[in-house]
PDB file of N, H, CA, C and O in Angstrom:
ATOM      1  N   UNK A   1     -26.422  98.518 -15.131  1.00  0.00           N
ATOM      2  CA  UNK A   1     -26.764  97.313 -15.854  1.00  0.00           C
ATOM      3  C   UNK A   1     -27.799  96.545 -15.028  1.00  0.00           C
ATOM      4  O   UNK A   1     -27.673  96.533 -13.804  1.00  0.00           O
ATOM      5  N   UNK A   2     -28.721  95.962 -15.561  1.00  0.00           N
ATOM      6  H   UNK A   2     -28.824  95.971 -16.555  1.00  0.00           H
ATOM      7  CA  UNK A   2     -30.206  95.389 -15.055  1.00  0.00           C
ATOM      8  C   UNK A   2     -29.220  93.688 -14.787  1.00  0.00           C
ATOM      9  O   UNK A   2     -28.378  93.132 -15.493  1.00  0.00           O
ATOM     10  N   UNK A   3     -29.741  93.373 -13.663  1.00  0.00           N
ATOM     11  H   UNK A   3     -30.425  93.825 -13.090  1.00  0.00           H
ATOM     12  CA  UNK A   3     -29.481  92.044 -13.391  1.00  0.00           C
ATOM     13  C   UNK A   3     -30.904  91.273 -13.179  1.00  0.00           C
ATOM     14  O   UNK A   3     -31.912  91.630 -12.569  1.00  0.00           O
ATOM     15  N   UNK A   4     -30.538  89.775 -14.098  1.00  0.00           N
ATOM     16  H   UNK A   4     -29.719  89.484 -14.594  1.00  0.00           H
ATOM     17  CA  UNK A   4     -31.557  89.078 -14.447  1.00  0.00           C
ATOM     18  C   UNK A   4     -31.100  88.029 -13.935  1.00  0.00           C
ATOM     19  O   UNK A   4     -29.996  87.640 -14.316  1.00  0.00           O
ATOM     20  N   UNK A   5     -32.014  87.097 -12.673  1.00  0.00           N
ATOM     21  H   UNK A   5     -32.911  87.413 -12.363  1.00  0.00           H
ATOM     22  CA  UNK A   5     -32.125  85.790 -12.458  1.00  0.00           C
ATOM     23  C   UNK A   5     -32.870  85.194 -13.711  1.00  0.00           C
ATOM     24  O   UNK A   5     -34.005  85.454 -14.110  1.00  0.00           O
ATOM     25  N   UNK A   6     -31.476  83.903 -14.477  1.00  0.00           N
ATOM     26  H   UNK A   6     -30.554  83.692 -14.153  1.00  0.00           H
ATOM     27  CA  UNK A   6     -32.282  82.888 -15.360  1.00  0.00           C
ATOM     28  C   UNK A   6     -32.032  81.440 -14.948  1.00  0.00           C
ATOM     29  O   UNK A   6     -31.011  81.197 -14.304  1.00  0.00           O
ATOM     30  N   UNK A   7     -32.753  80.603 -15.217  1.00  0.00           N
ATOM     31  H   UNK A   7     -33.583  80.801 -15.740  1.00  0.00           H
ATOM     32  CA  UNK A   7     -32.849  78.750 -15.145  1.00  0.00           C
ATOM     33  C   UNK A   7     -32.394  78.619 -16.032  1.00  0.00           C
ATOM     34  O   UNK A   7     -31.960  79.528 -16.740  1.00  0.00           O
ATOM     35  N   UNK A   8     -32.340  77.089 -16.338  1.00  0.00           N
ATOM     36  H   UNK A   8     -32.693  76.350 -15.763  1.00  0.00           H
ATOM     37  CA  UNK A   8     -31.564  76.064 -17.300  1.00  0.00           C
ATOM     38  C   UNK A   8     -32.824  75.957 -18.481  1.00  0.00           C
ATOM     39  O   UNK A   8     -32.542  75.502 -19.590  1.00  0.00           O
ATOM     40  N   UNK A   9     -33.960  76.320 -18.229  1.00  0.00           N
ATOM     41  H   UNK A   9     -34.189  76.690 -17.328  1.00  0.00           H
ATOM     42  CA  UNK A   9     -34.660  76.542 -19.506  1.00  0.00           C
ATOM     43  C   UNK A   9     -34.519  77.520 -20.338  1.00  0.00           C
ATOM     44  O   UNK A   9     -34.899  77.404 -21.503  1.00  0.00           O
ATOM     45  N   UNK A  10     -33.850  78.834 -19.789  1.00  0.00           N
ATOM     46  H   UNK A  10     -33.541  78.928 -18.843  1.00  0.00           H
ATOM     47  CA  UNK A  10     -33.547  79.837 -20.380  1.00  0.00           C
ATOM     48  C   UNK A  10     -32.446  79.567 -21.298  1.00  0.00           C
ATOM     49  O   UNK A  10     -32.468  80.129 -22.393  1.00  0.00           O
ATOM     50  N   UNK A  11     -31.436  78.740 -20.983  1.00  0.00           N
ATOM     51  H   UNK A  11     -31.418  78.283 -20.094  1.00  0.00           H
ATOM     52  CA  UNK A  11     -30.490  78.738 -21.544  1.00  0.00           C
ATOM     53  C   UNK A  11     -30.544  77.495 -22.589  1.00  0.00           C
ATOM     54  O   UNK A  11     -29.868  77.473 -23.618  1.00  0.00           O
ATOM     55  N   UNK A  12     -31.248  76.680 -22.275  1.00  0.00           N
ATOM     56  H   UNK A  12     -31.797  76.698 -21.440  1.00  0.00           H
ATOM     57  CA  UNK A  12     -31.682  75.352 -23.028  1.00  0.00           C
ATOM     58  C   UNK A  12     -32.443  76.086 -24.407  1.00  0.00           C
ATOM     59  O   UNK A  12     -32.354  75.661 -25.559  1.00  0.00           O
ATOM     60  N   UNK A  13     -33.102  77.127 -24.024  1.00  0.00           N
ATOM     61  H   UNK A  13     -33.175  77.472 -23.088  1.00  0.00           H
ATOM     62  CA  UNK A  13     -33.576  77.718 -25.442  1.00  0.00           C
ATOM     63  C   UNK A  13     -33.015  78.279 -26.207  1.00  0.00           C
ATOM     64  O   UNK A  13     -33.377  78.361 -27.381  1.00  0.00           O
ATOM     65  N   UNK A  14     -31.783  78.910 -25.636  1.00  0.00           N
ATOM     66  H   UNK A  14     -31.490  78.844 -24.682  1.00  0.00           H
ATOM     67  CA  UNK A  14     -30.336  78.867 -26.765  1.00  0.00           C
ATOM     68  C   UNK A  14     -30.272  77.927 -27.538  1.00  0.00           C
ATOM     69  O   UNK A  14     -30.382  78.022 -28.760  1.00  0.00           O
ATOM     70  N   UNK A  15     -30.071  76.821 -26.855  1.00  0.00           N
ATOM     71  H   UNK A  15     -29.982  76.744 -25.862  1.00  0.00           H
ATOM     72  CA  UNK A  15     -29.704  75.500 -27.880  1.00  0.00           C
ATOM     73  C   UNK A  15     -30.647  74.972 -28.285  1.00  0.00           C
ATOM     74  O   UNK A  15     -30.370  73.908 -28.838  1.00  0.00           O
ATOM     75  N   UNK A  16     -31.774  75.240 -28.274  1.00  0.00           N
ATOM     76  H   UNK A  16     -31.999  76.105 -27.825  1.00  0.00           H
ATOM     77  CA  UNK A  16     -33.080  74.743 -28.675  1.00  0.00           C
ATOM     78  C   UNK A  16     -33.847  75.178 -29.299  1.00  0.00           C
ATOM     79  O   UNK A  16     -34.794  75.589 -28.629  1.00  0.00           O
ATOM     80  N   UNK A  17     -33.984  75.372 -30.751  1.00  0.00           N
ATOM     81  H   UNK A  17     -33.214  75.038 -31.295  1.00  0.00           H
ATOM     82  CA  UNK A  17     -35.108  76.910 -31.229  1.00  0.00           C
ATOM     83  C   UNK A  17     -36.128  76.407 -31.241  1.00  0.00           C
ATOM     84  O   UNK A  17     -37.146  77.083 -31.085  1.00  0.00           O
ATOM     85  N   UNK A  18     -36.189  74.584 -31.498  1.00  0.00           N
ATOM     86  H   UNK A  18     -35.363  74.035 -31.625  1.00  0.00           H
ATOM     87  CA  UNK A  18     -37.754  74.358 -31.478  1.00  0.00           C
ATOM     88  C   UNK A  18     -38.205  74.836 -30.301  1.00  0.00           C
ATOM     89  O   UNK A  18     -39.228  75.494 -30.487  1.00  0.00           O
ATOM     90  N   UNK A  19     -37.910  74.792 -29.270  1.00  0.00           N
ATOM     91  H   UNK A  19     -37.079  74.257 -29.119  1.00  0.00           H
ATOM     92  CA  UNK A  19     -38.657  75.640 -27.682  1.00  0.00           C
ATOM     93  C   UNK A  19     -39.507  76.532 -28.050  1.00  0.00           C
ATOM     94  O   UNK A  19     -39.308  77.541 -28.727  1.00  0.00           O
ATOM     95  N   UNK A  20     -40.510  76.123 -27.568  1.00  0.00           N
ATOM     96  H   UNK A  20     -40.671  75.304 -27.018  1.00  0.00           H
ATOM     97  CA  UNK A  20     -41.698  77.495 -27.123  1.00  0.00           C
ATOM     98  C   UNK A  20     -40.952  78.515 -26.400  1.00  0.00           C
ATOM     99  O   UNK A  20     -40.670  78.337 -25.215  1.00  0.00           O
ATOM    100  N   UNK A  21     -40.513  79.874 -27.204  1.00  0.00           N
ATOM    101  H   UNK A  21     -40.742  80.019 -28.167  1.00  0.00           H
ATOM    102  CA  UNK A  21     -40.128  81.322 -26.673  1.00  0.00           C
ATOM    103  C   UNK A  21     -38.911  81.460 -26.647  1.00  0.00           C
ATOM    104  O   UNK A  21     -38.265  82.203 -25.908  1.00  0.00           O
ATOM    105  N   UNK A  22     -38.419  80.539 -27.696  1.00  0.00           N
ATOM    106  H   UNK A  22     -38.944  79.936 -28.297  1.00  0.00           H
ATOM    107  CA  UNK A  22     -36.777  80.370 -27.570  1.00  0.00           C
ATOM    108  C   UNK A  22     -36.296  81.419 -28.467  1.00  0.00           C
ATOM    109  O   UNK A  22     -35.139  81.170 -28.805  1.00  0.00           O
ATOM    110  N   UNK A  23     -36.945  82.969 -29.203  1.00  0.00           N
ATOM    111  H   UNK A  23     -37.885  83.171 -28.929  1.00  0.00           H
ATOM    112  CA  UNK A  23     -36.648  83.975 -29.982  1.00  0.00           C
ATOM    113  C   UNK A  23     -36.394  85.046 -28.486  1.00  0.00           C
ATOM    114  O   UNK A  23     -35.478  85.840 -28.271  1.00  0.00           O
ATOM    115  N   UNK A  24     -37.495  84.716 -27.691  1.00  0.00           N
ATOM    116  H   UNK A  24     -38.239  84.071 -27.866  1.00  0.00           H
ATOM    117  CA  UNK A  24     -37.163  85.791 -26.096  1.00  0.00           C
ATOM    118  C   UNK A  24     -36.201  85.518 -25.946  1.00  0.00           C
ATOM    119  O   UNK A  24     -35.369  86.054 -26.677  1.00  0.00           O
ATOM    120  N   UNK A  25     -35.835  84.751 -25.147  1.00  0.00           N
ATOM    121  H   UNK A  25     -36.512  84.316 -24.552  1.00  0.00           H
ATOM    122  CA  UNK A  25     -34.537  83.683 -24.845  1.00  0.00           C
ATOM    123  C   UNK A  25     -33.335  84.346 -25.615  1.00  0.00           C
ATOM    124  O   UNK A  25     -32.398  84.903 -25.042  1.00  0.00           O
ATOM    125  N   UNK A  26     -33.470  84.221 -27.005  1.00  0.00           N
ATOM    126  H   UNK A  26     -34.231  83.769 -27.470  1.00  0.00           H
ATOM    127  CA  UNK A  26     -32.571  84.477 -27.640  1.00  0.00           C
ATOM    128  C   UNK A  26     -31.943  86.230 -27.473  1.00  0.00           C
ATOM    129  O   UNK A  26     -30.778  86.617 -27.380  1.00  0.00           O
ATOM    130  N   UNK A  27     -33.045  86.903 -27.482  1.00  0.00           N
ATOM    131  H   UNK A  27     -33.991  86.588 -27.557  1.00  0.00           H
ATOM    132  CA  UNK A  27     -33.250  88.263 -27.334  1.00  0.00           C
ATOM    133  C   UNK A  27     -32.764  88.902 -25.593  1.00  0.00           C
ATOM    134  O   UNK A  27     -32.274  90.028 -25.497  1.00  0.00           O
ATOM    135  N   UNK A  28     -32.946  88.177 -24.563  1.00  0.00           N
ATOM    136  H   UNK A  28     -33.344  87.263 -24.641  1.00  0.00           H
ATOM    137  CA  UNK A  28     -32.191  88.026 -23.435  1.00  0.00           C
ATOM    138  C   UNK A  28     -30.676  88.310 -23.615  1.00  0.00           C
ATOM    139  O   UNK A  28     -30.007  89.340 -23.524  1.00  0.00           O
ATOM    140  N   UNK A  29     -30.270  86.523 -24.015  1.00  0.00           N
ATOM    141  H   UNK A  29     -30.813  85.687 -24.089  1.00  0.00           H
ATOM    142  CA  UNK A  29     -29.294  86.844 -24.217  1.00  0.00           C
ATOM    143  C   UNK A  29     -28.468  87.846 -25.100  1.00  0.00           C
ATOM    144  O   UNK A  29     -27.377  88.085 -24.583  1.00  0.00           O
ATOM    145  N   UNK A  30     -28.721  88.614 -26.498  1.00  0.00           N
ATOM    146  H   UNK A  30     -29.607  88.419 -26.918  1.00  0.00           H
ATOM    147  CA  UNK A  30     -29.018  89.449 -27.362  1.00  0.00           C
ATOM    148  C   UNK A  30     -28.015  90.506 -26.390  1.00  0.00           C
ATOM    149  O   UNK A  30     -26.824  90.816 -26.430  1.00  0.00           O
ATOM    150  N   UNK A  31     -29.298  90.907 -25.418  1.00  0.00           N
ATOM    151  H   UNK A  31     -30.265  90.655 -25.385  1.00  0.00           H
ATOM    152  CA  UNK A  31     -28.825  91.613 -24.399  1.00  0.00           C
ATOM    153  C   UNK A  31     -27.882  91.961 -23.722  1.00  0.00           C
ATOM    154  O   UNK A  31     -27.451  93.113 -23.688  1.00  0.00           O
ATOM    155  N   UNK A  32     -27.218  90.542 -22.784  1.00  0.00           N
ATOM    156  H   UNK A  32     -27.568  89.606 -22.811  1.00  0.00           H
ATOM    157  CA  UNK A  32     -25.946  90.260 -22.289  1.00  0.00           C
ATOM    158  C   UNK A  32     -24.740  90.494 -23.210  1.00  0.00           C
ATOM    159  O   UNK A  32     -23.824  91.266 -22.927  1.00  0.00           O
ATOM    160  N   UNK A  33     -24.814  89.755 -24.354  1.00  0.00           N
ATOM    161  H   UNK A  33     -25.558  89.128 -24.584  1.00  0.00           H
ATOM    162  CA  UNK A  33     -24.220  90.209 -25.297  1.00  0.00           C
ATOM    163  C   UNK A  33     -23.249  91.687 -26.010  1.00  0.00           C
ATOM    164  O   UNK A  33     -22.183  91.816 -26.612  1.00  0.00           O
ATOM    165  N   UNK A  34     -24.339  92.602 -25.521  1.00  0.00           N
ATOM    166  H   UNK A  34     -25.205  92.497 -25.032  1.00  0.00           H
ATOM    167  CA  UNK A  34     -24.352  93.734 -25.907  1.00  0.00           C
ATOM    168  C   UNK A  34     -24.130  94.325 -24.664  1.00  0.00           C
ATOM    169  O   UNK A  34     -23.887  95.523 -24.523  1.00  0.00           O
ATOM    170  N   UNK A  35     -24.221  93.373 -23.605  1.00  0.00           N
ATOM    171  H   UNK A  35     -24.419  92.399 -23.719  1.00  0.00           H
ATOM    172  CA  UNK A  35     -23.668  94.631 -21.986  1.00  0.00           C
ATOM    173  C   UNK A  35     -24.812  95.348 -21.479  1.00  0.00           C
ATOM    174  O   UNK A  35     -24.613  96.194 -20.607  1.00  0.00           O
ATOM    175  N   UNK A  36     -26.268  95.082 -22.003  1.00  0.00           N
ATOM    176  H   UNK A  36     -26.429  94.395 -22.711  1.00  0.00           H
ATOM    177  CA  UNK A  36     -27.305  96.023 -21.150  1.00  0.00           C
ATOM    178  C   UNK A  36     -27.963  95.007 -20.472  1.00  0.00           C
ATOM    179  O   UNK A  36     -29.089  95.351 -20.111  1.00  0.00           O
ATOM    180  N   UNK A  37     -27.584  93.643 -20.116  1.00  0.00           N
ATOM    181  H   UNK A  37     -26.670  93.364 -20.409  1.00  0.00           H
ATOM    182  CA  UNK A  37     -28.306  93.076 -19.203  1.00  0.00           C
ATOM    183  C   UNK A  37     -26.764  92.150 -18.649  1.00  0.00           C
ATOM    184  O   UNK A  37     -25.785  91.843 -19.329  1.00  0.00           O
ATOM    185  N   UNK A  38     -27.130  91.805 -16.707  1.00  0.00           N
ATOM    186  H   UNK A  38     -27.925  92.055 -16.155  1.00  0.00           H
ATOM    187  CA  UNK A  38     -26.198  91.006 -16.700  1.00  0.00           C
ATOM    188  C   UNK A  38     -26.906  89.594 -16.262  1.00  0.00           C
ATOM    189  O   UNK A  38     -28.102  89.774 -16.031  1.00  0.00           O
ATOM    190  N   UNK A  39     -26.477  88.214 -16.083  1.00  0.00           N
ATOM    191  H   UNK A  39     -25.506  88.067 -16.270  1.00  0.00           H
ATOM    192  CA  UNK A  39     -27.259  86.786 -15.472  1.00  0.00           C
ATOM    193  C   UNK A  39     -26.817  86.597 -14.249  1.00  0.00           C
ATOM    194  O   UNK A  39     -25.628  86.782 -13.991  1.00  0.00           O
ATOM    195  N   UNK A  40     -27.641  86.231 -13.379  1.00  0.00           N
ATOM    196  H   UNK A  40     -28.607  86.081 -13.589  1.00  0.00           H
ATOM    197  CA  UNK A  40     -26.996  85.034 -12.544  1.00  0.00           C
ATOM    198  C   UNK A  40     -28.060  83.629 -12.241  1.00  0.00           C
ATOM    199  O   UNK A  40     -29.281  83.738 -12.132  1.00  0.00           O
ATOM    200  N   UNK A  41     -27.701  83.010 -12.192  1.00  0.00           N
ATOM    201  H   UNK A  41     -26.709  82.922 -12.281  1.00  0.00           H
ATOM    202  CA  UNK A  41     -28.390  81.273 -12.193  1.00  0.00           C
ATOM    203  C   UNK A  41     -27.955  80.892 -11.193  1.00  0.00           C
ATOM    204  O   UNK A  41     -26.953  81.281 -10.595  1.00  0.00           O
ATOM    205  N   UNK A  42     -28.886  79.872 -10.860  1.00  0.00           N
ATOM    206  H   UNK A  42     -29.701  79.556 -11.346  1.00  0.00           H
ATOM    207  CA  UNK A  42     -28.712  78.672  -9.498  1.00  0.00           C
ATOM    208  C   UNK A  42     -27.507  77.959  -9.765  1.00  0.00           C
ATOM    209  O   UNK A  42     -26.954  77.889 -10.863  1.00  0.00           O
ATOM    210  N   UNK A  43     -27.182  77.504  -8.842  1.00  0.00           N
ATOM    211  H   UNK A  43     -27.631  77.561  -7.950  1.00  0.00           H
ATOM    212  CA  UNK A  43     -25.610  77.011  -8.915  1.00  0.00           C
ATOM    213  C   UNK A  43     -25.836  75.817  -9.662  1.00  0.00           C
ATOM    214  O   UNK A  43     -24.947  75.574 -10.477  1.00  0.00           O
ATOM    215  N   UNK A  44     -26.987  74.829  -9.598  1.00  0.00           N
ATOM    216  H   UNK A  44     -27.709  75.027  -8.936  1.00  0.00           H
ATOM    217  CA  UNK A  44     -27.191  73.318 -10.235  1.00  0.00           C
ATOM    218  C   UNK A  44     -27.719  73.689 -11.777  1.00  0.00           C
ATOM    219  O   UNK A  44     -28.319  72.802 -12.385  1.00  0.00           O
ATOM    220  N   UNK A  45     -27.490  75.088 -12.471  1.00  0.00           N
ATOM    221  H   UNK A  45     -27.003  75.808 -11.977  1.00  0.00           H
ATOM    222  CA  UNK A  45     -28.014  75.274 -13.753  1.00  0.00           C
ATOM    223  C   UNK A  45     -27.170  74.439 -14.651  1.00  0.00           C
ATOM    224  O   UNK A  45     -27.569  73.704 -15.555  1.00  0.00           O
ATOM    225  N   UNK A  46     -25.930  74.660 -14.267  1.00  0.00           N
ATOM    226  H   UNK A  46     -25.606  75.257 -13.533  1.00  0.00           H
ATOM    227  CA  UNK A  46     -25.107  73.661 -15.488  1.00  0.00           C
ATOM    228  C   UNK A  46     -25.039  72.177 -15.200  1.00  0.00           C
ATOM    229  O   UNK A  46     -24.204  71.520 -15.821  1.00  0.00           O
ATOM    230  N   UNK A  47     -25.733  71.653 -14.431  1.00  0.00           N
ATOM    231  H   UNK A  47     -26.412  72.186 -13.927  1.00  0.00           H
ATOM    232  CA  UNK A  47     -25.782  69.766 -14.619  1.00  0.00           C
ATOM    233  C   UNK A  47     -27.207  70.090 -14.993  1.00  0.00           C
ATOM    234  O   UNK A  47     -27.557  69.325 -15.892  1.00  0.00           O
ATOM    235  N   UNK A  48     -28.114  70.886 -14.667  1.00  0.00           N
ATOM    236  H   UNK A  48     -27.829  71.507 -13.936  1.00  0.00           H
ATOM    237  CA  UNK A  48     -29.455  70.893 -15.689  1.00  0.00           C
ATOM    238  C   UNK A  48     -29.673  70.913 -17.040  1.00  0.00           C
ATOM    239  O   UNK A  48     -30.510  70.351 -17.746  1.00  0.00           O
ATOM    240  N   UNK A  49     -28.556  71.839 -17.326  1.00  0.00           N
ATOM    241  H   UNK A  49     -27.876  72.295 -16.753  1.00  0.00           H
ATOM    242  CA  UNK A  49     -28.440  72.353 -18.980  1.00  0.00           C
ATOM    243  C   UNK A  49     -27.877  71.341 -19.557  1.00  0.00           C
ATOM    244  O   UNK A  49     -28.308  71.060 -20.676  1.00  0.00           O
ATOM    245  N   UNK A  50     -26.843  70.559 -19.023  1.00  0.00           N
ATOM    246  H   UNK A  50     -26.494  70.788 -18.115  1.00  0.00           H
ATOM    247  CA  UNK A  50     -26.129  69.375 -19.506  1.00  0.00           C
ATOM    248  C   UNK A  50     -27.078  68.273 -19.779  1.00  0.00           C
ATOM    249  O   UNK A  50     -27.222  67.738 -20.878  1.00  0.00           O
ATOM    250  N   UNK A  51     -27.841  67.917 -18.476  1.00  0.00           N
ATOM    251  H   UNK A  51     -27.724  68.352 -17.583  1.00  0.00           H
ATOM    252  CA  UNK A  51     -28.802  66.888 -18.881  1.00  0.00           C
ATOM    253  C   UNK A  51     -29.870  67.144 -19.684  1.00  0.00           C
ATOM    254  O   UNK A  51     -30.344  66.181 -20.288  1.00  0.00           O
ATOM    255  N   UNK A  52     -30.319  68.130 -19.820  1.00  0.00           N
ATOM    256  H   UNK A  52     -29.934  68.912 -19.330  1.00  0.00           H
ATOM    257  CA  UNK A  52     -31.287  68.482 -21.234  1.00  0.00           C
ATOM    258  C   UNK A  52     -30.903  68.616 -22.387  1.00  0.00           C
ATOM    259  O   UNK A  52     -31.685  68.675 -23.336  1.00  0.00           O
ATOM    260  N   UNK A  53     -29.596  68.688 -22.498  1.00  0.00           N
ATOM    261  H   UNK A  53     -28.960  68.641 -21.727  1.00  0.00           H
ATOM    262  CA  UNK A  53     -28.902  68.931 -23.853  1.00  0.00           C
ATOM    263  C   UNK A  53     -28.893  67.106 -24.082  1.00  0.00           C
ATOM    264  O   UNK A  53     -29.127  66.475 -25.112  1.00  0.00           O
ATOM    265  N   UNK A  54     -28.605  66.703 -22.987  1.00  0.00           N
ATOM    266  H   UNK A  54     -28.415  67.216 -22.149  1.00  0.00           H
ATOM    267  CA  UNK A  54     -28.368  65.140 -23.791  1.00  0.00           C
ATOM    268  C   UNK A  54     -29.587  64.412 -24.154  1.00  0.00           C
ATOM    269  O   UNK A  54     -29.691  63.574 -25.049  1.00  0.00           O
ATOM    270  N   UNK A  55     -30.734  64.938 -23.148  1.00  0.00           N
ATOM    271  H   UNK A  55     -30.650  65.619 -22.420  1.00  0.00           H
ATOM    272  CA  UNK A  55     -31.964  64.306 -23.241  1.00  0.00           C
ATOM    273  C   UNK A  55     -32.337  64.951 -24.399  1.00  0.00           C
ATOM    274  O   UNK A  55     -33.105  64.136 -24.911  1.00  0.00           O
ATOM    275  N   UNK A  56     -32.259  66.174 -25.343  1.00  0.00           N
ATOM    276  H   UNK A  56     -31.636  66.836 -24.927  1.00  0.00           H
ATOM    277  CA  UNK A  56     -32.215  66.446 -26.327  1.00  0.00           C
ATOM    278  C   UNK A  56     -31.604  65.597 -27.670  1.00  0.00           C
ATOM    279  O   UNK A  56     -32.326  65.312 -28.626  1.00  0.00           O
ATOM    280  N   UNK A  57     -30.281  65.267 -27.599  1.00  0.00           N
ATOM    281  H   UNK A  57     -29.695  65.499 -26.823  1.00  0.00           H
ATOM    282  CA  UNK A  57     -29.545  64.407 -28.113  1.00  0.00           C
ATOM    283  C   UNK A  57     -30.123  63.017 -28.157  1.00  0.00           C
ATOM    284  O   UNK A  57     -29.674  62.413 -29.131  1.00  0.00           O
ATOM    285  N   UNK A  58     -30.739  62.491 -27.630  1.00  0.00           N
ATOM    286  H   UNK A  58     -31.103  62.982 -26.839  1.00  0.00           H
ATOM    287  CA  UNK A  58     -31.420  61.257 -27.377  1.00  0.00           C
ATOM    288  C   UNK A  58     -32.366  61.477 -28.284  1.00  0.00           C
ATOM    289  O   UNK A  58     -32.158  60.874 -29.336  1.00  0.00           O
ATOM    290  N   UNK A  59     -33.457  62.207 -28.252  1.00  0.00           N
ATOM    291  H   UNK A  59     -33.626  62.697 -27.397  1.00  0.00           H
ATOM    292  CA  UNK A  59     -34.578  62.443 -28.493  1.00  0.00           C
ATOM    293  C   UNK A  59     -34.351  63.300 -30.242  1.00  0.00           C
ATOM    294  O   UNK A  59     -35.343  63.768 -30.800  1.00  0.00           O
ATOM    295  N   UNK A  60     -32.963  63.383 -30.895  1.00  0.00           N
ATOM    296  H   UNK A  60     -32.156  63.003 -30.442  1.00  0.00           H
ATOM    297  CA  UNK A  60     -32.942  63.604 -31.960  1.00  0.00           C
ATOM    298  C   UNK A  60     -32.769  65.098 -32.251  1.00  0.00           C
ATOM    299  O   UNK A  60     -32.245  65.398 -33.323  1.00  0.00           O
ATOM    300  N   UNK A  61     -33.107  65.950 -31.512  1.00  0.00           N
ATOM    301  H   UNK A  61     -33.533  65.706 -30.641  1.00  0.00           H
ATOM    302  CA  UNK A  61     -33.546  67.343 -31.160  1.00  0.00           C
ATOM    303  C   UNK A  61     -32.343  68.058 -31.542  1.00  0.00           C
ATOM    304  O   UNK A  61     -32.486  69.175 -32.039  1.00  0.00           O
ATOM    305  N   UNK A  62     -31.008  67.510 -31.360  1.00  0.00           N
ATOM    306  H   UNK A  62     -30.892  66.603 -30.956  1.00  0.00           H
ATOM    307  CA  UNK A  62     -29.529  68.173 -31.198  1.00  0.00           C
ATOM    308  C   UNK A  62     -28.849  67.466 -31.608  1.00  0.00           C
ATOM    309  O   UNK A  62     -29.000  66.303 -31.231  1.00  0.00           O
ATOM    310  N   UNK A  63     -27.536  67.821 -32.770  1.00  0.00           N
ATOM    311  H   UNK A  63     -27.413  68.765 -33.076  1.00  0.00           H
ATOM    312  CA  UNK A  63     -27.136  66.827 -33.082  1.00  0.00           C
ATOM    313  C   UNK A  63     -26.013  66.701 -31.568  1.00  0.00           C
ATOM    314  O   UNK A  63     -25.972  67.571 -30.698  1.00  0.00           O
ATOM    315  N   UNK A  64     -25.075  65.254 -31.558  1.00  0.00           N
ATOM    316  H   UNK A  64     -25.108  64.548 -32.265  1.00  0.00           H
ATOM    317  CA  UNK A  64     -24.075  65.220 -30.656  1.00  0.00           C
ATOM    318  C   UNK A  64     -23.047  66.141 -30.587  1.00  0.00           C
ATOM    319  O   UNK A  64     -22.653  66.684 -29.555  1.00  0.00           O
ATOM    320  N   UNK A  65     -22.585  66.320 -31.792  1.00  0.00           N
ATOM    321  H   UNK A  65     -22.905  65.878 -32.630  1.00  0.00           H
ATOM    322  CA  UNK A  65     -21.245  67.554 -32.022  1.00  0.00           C
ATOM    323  C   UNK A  65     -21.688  68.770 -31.483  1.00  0.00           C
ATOM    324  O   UNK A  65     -20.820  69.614 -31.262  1.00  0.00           O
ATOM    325  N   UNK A  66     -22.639  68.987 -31.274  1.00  0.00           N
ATOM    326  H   UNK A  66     -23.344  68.301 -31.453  1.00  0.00           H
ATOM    327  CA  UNK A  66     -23.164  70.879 -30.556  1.00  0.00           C
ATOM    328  C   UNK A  66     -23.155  70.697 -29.397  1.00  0.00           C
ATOM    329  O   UNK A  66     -22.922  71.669 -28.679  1.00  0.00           O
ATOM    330  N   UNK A  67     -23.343  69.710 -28.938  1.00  0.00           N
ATOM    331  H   UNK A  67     -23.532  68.920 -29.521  1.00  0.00           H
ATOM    332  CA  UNK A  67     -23.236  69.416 -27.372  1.00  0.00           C
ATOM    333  C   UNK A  67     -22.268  69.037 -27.011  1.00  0.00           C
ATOM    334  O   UNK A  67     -22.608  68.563 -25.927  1.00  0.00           O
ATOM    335  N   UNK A  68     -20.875  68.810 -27.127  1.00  0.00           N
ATOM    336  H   UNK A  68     -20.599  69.195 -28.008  1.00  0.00           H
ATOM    337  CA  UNK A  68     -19.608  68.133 -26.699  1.00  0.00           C
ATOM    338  C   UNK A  68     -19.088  69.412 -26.659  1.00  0.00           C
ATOM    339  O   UNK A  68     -17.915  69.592 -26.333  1.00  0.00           O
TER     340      UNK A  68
END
């Protein structure tokens, strides 16, 4: 199994389709999914992903209920 370093933008494009390349993203994960790729991320990815999801939420982008 191929191991892939990803960031909090990678994963922010999960929750984000307006994102520029958020169908790759999607297709990444696709991957994991299916067991032919595995992740590992920086340890501060999940207070990143958190705060972009809300700065998302702010900004209208997400509703609140997808993010809780």
């Amino acid at each position: 199994m191929k191991l892939t370093v990803i960031n909090a933008s990678v994963i922010l494009k999960w929750h984000l389709p307006d994102e520029e390349y958020s169908q790759k993203a999607i297709g990444l994960l696709d991957k994991y999914i299916s067991n032919d790729l595995d992740f590992i991320a920086p340890s501060l990815s999940e207070f990143e992903v958190i705060n972009g999801l809300i700065i998302a939420q702010k900004r209208g982008r997400v509703e609140e209920k997808k993010i809780l």
